[in-house]
C-alpha positions in Angstrom: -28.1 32.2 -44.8 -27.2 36.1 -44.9 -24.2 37.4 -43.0 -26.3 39.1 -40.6 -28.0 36.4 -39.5 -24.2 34.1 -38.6 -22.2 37.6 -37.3 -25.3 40.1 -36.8 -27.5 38.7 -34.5 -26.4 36.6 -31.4 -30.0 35.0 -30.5 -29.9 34.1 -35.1 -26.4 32.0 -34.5 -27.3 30.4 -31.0 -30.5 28.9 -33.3 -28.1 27.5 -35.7 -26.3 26.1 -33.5 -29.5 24.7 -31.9 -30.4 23.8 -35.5 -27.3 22.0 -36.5 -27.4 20.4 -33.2 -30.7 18.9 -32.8 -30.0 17.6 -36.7 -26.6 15.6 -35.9 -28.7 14.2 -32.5 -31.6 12.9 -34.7 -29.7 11.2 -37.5 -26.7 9.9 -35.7 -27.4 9.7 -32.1 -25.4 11.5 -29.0 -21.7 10.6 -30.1 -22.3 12.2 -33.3 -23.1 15.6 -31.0 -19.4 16.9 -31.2 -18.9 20.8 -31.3 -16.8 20.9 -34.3 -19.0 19.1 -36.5 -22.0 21.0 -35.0 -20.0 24.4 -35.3 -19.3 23.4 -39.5 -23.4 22.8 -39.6 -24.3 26.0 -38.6 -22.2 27.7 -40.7 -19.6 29.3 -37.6 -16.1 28.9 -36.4 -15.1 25.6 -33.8 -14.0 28.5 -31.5 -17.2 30.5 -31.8 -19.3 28.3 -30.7 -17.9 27.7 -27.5 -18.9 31.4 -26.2 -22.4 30.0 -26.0 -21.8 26.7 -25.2 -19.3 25.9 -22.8 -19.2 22.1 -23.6 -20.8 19.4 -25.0 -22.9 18.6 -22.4 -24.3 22.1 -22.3 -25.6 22.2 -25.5 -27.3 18.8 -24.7 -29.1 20.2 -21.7 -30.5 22.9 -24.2 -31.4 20.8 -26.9 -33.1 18.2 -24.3 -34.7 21.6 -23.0 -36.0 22.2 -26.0 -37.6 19.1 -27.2 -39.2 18.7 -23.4 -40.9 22.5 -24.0 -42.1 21.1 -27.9 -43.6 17.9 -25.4 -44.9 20.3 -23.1 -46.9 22.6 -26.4 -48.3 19.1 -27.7 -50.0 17.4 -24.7 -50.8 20.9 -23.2 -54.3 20.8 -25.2 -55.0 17.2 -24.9 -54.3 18.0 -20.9 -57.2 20.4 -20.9 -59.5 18.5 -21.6 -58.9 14.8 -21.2 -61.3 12.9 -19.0 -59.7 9.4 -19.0 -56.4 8.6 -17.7 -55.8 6.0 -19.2 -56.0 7.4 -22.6 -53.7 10.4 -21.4 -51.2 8.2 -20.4 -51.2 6.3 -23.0 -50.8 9.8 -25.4 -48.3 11.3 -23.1 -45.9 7.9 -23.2 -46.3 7.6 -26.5 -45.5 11.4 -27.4 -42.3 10.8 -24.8 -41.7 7.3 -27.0 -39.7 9.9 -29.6 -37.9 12.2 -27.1 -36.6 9.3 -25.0 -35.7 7.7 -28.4 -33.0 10.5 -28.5 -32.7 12.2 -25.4 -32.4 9.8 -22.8 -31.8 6.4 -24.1 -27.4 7.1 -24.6 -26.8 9.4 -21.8 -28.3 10.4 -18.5 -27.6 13.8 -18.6 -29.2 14.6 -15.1 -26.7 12.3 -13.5 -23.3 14.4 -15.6 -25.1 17.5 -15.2 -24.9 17.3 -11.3 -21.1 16.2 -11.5 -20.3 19.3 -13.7 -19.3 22.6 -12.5 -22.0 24.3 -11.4 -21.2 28.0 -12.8 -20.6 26.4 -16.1 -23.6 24.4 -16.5 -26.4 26.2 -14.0 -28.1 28.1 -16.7 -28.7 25.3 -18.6 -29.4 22.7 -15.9 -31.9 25.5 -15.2 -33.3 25.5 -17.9 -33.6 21.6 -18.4 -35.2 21.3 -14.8 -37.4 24.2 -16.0 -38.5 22.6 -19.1 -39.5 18.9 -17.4 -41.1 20.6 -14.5 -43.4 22.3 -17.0 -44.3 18.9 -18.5 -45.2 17.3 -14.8 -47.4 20.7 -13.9 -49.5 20.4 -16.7 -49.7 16.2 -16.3 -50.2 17.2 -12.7 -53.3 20.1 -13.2 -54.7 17.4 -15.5 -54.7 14.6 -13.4 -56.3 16.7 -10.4 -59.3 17.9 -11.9 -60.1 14.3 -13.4 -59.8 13.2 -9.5 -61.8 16.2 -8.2 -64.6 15.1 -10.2 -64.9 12.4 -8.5 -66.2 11.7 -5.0 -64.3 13.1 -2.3 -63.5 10.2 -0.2 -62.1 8.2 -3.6 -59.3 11.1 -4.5 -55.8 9.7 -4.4 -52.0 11.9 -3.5 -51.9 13.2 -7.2 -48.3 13.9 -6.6 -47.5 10.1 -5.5 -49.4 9.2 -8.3 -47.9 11.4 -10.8 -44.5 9.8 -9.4 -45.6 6.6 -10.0 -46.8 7.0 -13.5 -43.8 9.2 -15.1 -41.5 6.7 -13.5 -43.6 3.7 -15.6 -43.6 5.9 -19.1 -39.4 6.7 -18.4 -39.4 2.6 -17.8 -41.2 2.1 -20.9 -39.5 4.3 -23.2 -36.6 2.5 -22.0 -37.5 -0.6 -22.7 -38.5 -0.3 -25.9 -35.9 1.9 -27.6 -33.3 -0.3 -26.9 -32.2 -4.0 -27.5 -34.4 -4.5 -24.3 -37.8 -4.8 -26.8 -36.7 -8.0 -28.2 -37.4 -9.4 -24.9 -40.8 -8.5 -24.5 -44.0 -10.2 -26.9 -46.1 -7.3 -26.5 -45.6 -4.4 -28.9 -45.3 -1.0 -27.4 -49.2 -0.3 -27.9 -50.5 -3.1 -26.0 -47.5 -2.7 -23.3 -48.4 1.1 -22.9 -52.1 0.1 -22.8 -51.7 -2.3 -19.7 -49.6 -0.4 -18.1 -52.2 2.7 -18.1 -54.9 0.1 -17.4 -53.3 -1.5 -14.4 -51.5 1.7 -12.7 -54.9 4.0 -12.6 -56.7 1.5 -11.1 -54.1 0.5 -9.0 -53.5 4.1 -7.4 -57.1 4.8 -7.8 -57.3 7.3 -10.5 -60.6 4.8 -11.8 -62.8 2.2 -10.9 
């Protein structure tokens, strides 16, 4: 890595820190995420990295940001185009299987996030808010037109619905990236396939 790239250029070191971050997350889980070990992967001072992220919690926000915009990229195409819910759910809990694996299952951060100080952490609460809201619009445009091809008098409250279903793949995930699995005989195939199954044709999403 050139000089210019750790003391040059602000954006280069804020994506080694990203970098180095995202890296200690995956192989070691949250507790693993502490500044001076992330600050000694990418290649900076403990001190420096602080002037771009004001604590720990902050740079999990981003890094959760992050991850939620690479969810968004994937099941934006397979959105577009899906006509069958149940197969888009199933894709979209399945795609979020991996995010919640390391993102959600040790720490609520939307719960610590709300008890922080809101100067300190608004830009990246913002930007974590941003990122999920991005995922829901395009589950959200998706959903709609499958219901508006249908007849009018069958179309459902795609935002209730929506609810409903992001609720069930956040319960799943949860279930089955933690100790929780052991309890259930289905695999997480089967589990995500009746749940799909079930909730459309509960809330009326198909016959």
């Amino acid at each position: 890595m050139s000089l210019t790239t750790k003391w040059g250029d602000r954006e280069a070191r804020r994506r080694d820190i990203l970098t180095a971050g995202a890296a200690l997350l995956a192989n070691q889980g949250y507790s693993a995420l502490q500044m001076r070990d992330v600050a000694k992967g990418a290649g900076i001072s403990p001190g420096t990295i602080y002037t771009y992220f004001s604590t720990k919690e902050a740079l999990f926000a981003e890094l959760y940001a992050e991850r939620l915009n690479l969810l968004h990229n994937v099941i934006e195409p397979e959105c577009a185009t899906a006509d069958d819910p149940v197969a888009l759910f199933v894709l979209v809990a399945t795609e979020y299987l991996d995010v919640y694996r390391i993102y959600g299952r040790e720490l609520n951060i939307w719960s610590l996030l709300a008890g922080t100080d809101v100067t300190a952490s608004s830009a990246h609460t913002e930007a974590l808010t941003s990122a999920a809201l991005k995922v829901l619009a395009v589950l959200h445009t998706s959903l709609d037109r499958m219901c508006s091809a249908g007849p009018e008098a069958e179309r459902v409250d795609i935002t209730s619905a929506l609810m409903l279903l992001w609720a069930t793949i956040t319960g799943l995930a949860d279930q089955f990236t933690g100790v929780r699995q052991h309890l259930h005989t289905h695999d997480w195939d089967a589990a995500a396939q009746f749940a799909a199954t079930t909730l459309t044709r509960g809330i009326g999403l198909r016959p």
